[in-house]
C-alpha positions as CSV (number, residue, x, y, z in Angstrom):
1,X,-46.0,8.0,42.3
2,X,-43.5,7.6,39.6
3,X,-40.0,9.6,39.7
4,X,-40.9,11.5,36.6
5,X,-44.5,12.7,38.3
6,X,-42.5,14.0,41.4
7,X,-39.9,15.5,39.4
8,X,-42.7,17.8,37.5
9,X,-44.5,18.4,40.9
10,X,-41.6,19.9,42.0
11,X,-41.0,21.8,39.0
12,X,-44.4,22.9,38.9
13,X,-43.6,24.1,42.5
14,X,-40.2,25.9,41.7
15,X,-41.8,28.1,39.0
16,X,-45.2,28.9,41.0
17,X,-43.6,29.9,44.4
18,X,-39.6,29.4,43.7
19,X,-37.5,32.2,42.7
20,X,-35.3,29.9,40.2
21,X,-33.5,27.0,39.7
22,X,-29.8,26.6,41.1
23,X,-26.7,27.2,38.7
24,X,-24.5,24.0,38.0
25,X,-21.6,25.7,40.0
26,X,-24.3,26.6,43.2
27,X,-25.5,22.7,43.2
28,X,-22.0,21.5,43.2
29,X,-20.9,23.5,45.6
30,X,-24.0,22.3,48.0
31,X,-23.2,18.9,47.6
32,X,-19.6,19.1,48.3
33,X,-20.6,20.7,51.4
34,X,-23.0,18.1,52.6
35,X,-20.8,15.0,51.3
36,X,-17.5,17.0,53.3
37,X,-19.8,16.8,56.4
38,X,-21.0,13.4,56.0
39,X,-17.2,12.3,55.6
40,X,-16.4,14.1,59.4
41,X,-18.7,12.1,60.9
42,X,-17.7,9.1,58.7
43,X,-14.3,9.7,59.9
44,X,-14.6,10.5,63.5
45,X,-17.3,7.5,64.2
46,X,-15.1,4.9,62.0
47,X,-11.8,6.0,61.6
48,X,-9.0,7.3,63.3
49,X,-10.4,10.7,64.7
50,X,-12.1,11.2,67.1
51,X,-15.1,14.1,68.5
């Protein structure tokens, strides 16, 4: 399956059963989340903190 056949399957699935797509602000905010928890682990398992 190609990238642009699972990008329409998904959007096929958002606008059967989804409610609607994220805002620009929402999605940011999600990833900043999910990168700030990768980094405490990052920095607890590598670096100078510790759990």
């Amino acid at each position: 399956m190609r990238l642009q056949e699972a990008q329409q399957l998904v959007d096929d699935w958002i606008r059967t059963y989804g409610v609607r797509y994220f805002s620009e602000l929402t999605n940011m905010a999600i990833l900043t989340e999910e990168v700030g928890e990768l980094a405490r682990i990052m920095a607890r398992t590598y670096g100078d903190q510790s759990f």
